[in-house]
C-alpha positions as CSV (number, residue, x, y, z in Angstrom):
1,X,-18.3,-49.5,57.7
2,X,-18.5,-50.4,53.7
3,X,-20.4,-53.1,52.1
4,X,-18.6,-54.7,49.5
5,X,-20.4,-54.9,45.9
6,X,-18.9,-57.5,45.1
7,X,-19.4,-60.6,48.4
8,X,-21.6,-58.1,50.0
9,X,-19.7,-58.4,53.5
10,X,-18.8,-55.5,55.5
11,X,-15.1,-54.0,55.7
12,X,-13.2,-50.9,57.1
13,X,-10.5,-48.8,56.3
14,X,-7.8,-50.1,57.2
15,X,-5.7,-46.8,57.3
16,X,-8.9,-44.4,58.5
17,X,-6.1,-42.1,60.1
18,X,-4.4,-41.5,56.8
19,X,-7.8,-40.5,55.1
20,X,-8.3,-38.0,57.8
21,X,-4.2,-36.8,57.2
22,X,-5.4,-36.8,53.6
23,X,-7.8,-34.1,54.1
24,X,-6.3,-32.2,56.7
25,X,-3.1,-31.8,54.7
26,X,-4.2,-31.2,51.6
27,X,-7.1,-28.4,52.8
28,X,-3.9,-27.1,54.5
29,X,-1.9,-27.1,51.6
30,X,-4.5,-25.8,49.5
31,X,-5.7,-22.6,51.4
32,X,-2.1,-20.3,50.9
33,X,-1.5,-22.0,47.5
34,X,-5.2,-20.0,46.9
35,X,-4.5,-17.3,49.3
36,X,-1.0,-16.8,47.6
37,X,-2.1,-16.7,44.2
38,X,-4.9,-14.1,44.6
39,X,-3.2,-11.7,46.8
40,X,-0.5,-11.3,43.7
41,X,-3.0,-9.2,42.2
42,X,-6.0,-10.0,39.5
43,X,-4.9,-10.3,35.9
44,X,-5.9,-12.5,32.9
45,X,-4.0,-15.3,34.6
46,X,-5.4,-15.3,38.1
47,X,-8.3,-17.8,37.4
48,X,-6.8,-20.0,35.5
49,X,-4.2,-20.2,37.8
50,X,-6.1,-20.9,41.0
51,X,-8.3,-23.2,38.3
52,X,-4.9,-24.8,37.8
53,X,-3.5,-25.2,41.4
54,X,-6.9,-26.7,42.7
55,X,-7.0,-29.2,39.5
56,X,-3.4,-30.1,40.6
57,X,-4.3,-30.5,44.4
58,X,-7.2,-32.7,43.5
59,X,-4.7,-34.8,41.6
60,X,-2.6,-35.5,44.7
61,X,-6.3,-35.8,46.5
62,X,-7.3,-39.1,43.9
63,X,-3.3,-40.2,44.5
64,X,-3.2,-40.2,47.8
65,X,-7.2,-41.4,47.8
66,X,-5.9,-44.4,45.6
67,X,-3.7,-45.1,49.0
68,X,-5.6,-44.6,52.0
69,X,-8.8,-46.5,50.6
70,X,-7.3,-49.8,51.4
71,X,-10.4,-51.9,53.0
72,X,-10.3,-54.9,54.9
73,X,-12.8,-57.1,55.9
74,X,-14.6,-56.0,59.3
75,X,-14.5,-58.5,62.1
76,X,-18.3,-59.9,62.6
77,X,-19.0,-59.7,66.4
78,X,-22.3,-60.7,68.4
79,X,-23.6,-58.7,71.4
C-alpha cells in the first residue's frame, strides 16, 4: 500500500507483477552483460565499461520504473 502526498488516501500498484518482471529481468539481464565484460580480460577500458553498461541498465530500470508505478486508488474495506 502507498499513501498519496497529495489526498492522502491509500493506493496500490496496479501492475505489482510487472515491478517484480522489472527486477527479475533486468538483474538477469545485467549479471552476463557484467560477467561478459570482465571475463574479456582487464584493460584501461574494463571499468568504464561495466561503469557504462550498469548506467545503461539503470536507464531502462527508471523507463520501465516510469511504467510499472501506475497507482490506483486501494478499495477501503471494513472487517
Amino acid at each position: 500500500m502507498y499513501r498519496c502526498p497529495s489526498c492522502g488516501g491509500l493506493s496500490h500498484r496496479k501492475r505489482q507483477g510487472l515491478a517484480t518482471l522489472r527486477a527479475l529481468g533486468l538483474s538477469v539481464l545485467a549479471f552476463p552483460v557484467v560477467y561478459w565484460i570482465l571475463m574479456q580480460g582487464f584493460s584501461a577500458w574494463t571499468i568504464p565499461a561495466v561503469i557504462g553498461a550498469l548506467i545503461v541498465i539503470q536507464i531502462l530500470n527508471v523507463a520501465a520504473d516510469a511504467v510499472a508505478n501506475d497507482y490506483v486508488a486501494a478499495e477501503h474495506r471494513e472487517p
